[in-house]
C-alpha positions as a LaTeX table, in Angstrom:
\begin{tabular}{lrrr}
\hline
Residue & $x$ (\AA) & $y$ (\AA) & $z$ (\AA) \\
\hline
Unk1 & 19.78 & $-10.40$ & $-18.78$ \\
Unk2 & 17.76 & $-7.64$ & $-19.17$ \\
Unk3 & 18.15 & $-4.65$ & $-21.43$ \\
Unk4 & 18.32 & $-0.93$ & $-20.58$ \\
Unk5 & 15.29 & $-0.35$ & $-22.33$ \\
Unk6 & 13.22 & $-2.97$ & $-20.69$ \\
Unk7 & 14.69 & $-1.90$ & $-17.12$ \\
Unk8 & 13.53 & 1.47 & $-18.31$ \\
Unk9 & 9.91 & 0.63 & $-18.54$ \\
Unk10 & 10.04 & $-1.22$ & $-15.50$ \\
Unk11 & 10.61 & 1.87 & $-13.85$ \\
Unk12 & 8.52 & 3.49 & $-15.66$ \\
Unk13 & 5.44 & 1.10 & $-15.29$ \\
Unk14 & 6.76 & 1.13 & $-10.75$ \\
Unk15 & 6.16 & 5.07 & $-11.02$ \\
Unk16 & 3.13 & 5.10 & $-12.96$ \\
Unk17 & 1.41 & 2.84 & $-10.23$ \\
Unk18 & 2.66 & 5.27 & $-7.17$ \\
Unk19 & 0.77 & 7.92 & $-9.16$ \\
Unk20 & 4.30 & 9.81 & $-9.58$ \\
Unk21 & 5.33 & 12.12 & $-12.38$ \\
Unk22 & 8.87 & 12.17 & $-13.85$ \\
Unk23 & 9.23 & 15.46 & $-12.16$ \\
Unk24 & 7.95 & 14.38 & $-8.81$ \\
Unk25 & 10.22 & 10.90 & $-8.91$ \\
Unk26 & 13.00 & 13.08 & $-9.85$ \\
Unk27 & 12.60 & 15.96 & $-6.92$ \\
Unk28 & 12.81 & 12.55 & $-4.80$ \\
Unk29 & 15.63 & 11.72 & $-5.85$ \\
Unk30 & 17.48 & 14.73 & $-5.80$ \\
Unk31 & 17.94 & 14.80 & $-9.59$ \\
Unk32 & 16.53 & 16.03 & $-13.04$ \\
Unk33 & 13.64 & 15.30 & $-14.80$ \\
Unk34 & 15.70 & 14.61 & $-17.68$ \\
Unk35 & 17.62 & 11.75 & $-16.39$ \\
Unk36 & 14.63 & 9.89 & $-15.17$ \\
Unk37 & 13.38 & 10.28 & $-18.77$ \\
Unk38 & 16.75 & 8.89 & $-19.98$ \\
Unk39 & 16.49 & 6.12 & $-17.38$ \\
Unk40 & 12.91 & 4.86 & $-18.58$ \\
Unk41 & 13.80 & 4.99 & $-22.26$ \\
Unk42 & 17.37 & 3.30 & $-21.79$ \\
Unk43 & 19.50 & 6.04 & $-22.68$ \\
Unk44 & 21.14 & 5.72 & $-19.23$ \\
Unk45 & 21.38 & 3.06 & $-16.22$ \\
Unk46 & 21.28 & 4.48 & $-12.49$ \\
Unk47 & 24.11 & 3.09 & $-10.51$ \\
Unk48 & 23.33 & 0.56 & $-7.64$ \\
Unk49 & 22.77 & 2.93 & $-5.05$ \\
Unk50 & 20.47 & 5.00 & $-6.77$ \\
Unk51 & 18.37 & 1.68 & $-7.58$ \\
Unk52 & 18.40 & 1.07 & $-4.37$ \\
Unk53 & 16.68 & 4.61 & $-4.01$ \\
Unk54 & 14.21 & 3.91 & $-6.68$ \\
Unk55 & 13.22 & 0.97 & $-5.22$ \\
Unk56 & 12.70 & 2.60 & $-1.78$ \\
Unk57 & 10.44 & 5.70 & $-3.10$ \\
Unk58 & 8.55 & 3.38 & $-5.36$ \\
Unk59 & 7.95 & 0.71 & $-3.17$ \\
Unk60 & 9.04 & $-2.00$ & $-4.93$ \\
Unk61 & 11.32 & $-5.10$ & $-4.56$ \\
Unk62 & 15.15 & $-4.19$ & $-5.83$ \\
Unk63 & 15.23 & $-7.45$ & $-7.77$ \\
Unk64 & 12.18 & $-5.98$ & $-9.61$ \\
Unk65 & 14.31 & $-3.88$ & $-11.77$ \\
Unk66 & 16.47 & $-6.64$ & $-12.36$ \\
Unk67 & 14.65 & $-10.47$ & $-12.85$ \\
Unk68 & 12.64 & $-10.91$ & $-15.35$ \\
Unk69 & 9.55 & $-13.13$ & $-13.79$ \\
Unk70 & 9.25 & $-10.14$ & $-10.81$ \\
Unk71 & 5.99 & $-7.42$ & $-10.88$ \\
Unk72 & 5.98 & $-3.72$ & $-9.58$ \\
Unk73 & 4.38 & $-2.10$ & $-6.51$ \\
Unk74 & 0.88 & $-2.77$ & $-6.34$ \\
Unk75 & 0.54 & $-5.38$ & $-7.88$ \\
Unk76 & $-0.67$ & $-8.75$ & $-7.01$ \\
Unk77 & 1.20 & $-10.33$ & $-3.75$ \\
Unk78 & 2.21 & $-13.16$ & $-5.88$ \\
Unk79 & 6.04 & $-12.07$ & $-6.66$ \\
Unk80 & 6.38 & $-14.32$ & $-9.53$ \\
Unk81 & 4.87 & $-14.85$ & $-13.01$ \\
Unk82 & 3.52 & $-18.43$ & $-12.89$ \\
Unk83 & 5.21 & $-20.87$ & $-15.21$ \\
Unk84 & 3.21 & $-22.78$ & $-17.47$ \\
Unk85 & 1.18 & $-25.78$ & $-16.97$ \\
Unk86 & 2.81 & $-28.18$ & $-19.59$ \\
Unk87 & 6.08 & $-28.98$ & $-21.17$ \\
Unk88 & 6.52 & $-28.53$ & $-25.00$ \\
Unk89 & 8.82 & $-31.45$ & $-26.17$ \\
Unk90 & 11.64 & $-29.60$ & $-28.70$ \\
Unk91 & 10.22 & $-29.66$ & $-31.98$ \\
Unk92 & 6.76 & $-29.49$ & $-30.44$ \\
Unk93 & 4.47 & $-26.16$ & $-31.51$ \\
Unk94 & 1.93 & $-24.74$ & $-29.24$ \\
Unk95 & $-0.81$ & $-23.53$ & $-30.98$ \\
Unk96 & $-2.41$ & $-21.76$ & $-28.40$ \\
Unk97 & 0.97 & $-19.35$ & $-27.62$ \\
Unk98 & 3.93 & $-17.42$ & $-29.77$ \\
Unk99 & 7.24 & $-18.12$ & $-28.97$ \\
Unk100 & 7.61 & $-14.38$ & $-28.03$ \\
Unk101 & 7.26 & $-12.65$ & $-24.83$ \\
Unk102 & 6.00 & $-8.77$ & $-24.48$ \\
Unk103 & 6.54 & $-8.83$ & $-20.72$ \\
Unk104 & 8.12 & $-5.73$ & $-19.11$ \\
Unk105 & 9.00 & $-3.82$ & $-21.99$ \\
Unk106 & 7.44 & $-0.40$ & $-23.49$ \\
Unk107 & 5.44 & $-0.83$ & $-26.46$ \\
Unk108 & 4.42 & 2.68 & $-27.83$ \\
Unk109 & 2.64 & 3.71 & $-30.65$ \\
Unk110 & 2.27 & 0.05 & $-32.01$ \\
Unk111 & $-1.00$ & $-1.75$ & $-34.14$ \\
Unk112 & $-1.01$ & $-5.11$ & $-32.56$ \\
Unk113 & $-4.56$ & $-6.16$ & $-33.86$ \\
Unk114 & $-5.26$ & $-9.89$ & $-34.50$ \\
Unk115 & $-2.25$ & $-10.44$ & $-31.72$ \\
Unk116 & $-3.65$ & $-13.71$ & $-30.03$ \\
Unk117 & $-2.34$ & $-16.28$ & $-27.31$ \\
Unk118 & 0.01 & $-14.15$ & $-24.97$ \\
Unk119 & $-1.76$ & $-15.04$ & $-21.98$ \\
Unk120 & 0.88 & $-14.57$ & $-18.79$ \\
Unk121 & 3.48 & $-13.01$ & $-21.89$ \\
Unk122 & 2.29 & $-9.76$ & $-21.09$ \\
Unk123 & 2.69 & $-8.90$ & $-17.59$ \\
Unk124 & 4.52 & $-5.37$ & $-16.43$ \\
Unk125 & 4.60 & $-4.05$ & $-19.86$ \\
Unk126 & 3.98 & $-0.21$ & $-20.15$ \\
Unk127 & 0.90 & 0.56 & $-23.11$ \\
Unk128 & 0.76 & 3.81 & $-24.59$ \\
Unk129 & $-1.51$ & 4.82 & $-27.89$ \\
Unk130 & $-1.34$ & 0.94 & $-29.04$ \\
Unk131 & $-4.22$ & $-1.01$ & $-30.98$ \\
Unk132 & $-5.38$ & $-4.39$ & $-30.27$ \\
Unk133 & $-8.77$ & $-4.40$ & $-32.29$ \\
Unk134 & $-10.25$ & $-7.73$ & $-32.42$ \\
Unk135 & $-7.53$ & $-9.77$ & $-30.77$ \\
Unk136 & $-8.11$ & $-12.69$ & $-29.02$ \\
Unk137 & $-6.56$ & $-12.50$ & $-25.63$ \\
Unk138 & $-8.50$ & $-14.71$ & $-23.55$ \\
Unk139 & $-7.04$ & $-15.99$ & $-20.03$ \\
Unk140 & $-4.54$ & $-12.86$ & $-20.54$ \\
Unk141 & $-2.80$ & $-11.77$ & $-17.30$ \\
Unk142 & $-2.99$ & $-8.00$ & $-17.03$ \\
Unk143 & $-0.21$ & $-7.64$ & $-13.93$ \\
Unk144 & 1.18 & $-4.44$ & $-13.04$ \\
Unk145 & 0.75 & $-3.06$ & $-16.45$ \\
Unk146 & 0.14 & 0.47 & $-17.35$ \\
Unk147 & $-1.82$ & 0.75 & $-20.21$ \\
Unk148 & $-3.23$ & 3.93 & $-21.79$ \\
Unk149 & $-5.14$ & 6.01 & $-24.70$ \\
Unk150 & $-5.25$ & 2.28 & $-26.56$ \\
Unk151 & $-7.57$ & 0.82 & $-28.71$ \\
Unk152 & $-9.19$ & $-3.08$ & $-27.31$ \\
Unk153 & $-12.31$ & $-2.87$ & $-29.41$ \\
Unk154 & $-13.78$ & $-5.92$ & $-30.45$ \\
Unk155 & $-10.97$ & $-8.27$ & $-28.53$ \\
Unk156 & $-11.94$ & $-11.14$ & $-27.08$ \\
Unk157 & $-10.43$ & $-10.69$ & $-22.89$ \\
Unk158 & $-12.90$ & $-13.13$ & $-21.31$ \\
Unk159 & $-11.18$ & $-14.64$ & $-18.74$ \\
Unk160 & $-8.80$ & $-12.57$ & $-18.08$ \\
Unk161 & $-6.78$ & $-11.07$ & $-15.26$ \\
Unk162 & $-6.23$ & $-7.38$ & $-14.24$ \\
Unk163 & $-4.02$ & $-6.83$ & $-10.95$ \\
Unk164 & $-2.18$ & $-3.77$ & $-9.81$ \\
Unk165 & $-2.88$ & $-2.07$ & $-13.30$ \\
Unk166 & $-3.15$ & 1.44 & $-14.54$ \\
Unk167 & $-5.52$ & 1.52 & $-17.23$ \\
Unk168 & $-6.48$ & 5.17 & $-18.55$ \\
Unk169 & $-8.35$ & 6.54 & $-21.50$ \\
Unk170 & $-8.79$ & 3.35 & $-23.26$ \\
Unk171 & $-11.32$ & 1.88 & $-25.60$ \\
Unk172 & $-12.67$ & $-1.05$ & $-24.98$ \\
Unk173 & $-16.25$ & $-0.82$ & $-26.97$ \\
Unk174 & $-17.73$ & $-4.25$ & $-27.81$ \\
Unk175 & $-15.00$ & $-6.40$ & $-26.01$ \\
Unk176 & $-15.67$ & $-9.68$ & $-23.99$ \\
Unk177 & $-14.88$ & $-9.55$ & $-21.24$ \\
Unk178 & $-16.98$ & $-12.52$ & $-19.28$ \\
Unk179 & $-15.24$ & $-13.95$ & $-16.41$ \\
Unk180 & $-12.90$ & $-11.63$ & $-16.36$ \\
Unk181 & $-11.10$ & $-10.19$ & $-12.39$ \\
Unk182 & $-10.15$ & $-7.03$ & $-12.19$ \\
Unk183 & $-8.52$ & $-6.87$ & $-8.88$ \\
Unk184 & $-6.68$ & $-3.81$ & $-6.74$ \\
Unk185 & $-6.57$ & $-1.57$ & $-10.31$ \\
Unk186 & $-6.95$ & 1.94 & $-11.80$ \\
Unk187 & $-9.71$ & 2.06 & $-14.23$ \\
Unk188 & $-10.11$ & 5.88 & $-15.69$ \\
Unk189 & $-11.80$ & 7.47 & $-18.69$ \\
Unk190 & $-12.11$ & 4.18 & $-20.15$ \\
Unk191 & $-15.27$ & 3.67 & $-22.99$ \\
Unk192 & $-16.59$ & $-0.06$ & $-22.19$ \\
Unk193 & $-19.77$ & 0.76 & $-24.34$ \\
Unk194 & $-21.17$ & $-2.55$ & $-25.53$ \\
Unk195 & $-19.24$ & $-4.59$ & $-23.73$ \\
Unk196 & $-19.88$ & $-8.10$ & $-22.11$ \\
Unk197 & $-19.15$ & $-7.49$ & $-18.74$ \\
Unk198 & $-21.44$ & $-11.04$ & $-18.03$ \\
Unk199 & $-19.92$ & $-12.54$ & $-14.61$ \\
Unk200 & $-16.98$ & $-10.01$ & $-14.34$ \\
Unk201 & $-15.25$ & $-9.06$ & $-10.90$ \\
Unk202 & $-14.26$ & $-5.93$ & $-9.70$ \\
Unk203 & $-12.70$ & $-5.74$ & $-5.85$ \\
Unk204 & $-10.29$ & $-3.09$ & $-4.47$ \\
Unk205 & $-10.70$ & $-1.38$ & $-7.42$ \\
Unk206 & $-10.83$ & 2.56 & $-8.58$ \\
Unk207 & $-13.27$ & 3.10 & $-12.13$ \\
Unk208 & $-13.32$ & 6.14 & $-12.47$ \\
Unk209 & $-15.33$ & 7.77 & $-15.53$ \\
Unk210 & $-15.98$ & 4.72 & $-17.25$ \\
Unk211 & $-18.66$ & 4.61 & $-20.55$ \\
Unk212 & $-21.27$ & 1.95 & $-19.73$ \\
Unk213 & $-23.89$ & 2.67 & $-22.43$ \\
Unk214 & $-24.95$ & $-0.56$ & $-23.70$ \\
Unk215 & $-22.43$ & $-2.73$ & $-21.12$ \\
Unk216 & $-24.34$ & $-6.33$ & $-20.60$ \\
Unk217 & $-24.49$ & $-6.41$ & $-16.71$ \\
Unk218 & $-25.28$ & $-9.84$ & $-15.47$ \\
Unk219 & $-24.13$ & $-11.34$ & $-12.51$ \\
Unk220 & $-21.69$ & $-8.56$ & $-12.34$ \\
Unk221 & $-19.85$ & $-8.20$ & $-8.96$ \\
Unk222 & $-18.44$ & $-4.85$ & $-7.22$ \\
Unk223 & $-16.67$ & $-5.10$ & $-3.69$ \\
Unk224 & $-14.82$ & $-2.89$ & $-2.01$ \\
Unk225 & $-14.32$ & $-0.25$ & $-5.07$ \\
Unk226 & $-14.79$ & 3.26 & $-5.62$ \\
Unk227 & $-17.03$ & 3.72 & $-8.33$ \\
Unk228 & $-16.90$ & 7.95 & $-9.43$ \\
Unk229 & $-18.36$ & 9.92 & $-11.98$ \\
Unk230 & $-20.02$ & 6.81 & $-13.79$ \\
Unk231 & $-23.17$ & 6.61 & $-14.94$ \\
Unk232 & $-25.19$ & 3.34 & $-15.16$ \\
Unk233 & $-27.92$ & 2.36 & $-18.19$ \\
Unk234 & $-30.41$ & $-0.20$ & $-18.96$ \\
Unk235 & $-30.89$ & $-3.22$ & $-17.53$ \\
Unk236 & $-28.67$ & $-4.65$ & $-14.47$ \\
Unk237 & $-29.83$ & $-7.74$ & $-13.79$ \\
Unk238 & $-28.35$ & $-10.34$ & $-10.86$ \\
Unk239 & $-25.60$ & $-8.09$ & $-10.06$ \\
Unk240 & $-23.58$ & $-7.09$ & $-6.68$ \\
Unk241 & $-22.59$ & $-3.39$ & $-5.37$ \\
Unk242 & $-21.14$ & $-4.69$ & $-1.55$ \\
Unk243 & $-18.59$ & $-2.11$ & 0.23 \\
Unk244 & $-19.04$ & 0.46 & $-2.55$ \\
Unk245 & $-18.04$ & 3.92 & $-2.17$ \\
Unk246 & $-20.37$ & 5.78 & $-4.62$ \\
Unk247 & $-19.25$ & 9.45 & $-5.67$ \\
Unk248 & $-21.42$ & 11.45 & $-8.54$ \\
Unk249 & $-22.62$ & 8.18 & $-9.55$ \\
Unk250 & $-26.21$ & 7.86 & $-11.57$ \\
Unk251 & $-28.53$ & 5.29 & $-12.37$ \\
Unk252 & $-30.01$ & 6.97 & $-15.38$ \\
Unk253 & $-33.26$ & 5.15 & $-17.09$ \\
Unk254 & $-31.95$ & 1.65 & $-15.30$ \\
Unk255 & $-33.83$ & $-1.09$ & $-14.69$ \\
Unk256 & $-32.52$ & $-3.10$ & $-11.63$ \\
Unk257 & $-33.33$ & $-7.22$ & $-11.15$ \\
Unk258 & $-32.68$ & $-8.70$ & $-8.26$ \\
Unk259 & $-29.49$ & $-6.55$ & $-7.52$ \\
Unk260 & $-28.03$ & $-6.72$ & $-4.07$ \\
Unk261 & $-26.82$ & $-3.86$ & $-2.23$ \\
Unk262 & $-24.48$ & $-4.22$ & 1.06 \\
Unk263 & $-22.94$ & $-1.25$ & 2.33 \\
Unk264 & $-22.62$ & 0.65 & 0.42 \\
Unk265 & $-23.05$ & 4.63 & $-0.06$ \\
Unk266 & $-26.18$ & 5.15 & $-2.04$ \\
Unk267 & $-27.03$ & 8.65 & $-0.37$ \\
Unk268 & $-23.58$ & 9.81 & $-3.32$ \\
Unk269 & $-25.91$ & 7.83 & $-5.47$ \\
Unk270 & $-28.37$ & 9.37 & $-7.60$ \\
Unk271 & $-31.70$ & 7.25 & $-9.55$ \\
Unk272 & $-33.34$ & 8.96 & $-12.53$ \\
Unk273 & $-36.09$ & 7.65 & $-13.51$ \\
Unk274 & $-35.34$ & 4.01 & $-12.85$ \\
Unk275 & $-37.23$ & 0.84 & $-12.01$ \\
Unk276 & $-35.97$ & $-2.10$ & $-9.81$ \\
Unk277 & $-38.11$ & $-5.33$ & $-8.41$ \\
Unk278 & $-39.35$ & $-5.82$ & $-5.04$ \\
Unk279 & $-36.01$ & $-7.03$ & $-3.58$ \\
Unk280 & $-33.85$ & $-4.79$ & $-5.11$ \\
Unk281 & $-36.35$ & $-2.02$ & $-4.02$ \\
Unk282 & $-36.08$ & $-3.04$ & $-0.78$ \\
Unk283 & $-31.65$ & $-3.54$ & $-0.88$ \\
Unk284 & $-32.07$ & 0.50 & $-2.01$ \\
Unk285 & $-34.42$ & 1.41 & 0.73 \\
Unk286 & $-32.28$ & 0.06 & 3.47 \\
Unk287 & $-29.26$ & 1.68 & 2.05 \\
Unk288 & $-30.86$ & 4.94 & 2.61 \\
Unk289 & $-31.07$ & 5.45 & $-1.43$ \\
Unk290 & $-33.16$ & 8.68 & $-2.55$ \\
Unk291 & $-36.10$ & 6.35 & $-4.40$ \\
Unk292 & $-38.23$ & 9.23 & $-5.47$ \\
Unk293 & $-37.66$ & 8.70 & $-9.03$ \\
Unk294 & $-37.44$ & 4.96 & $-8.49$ \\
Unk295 & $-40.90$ & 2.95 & $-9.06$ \\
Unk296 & $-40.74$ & $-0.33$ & $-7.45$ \\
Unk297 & $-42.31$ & $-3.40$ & $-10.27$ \\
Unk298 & $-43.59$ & $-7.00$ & $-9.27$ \\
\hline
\end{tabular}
């Protein structure tokens, strides 16, 4: 059974994703913005029916609030965290995992560098002001979370998973993040400089404000994602921009290899003083990109 604290943040982490203050939850609900405080830190349980309310504004499944393998609205349509692959015999370690689980709870204020092995132990867990410098969290499943001002730098998160997550004003310089999906997600004021961002996937996604300088982009993928108030440096090589929505985006000093372009808004695009190969050149061109500070290179 779950405690009031971790039913808390799972109301907390259901609001966050409807873009909902405590104040605006709590004019919903016909209440004060100091109970719904008191709700998300477990000082107080709502009764059935105003669950029942919750659940309604939020847009989320009751038995959300109440199971413990369930995910908030917005995230993934998979219901259920999956189970894992193997059976450990009693007596048996796994060396690859901790026996603990920081799904669906609120971790604030916390140093959880060197934490390694959670992978789908972390799910629907709200972040605030937390470090996890040089952790290795590969294969980690980022689901429904709502994670903000922490501190990734240096961890390993190739691999991993982000669906239906909040992530704001986060560091993530020098992280790995190769292979990594980031899928229907809020990515804002976030510093990725130096990252590897080799092979990751963005779709339905909102970045917003994100720090590139440095970022490896190879055989990067955007789709369907609203890329604003991001600026994009050095070289971009074998990477996707299909079904973009570009606004106050620039390509500043970039040089662009065998990019592809479908779709997507380049005239809310802006190129200073970049270069980009033939085919590129020619992706911009029919995209109706402004290429008077772009020079086209065999």
């Amino acid at each position: 059974m779950l405690t009031t604290m971790e039913i808390g943040g799972k109301i907390a982490v259901a609001r966050k994703l409807k873009n909902l203050s405590q104040a605006q939850l709590a004019d919903q609900m016909a209440v004060s913005a100091q109970a719904v405080g008191k709700w998300e830190r477990g000082e107080s349980m709502p009764d059935i029916i105003t669950f029942q309310r919750i659940a309604e504004i939020l847009g989320a499944d009751l038995n959300y609030f109440v199971g413990e393998n369930t995910v908030a609205a917005g995230a993934a349509p998979s219901a259920a965290i999956p189970p894992p692959t193997h059976e450990i015999a009693d007596g048996d370690e796994d060396p690859e995992k901790p026996e603990w689980n920081m799904s669906m709870a609120n971790w604030v204020d916390a140093d959880f560098s060197g934490l390694h092995g959670l992978a789908d132990r972390f799910s629907g867990a709200n972040i605030g002001k937390c470090r996890f410098v040089a952790s290795e969290m590969s294969g980690l499943v980022i689901r429904g979370n709502n994670i903000e001002d922490s501190d990734f730098s240096r961890a390993d998160l190739s691999g991993c998973r982000f669906s239906g997550a909040n992530v704001s004003r986060s560091v993530f310089v020098e992280c790995n993040f190769r292979r990594s999906v980031f899928s229907r997600s809020n990515i804002n004021n976030c510093d990725f400089s130096g990252a590897d961002l080799t092979g990751v996937t963005s779709k339905w996604c909102n970045i917003k404000r994100a720090e590139l300088g440095g970022a490896v982009l190879y055989r990067t993928k955007f789709m369907f994602s609203q890329l604003t108030e991001t600026v994009f440096t050095g070289e971009i090589t074998d990477c996707s921009f299909e079904n973009c929505d570009f606004a106050r985006v620039t390509f500043h000093g970039a040089y662009l290899r065998q990019c592809f372009f479908k779709n997507a808004k380049l005239r809310r695009a802006q190129f200073v003083g970049c270069q980009a190969d033939r085919l590129t050149y020619a992706f911009l061109k029919s995209g109706h990109a402004d290429l008077t500070d772009v020079v086209c290179v065999e």
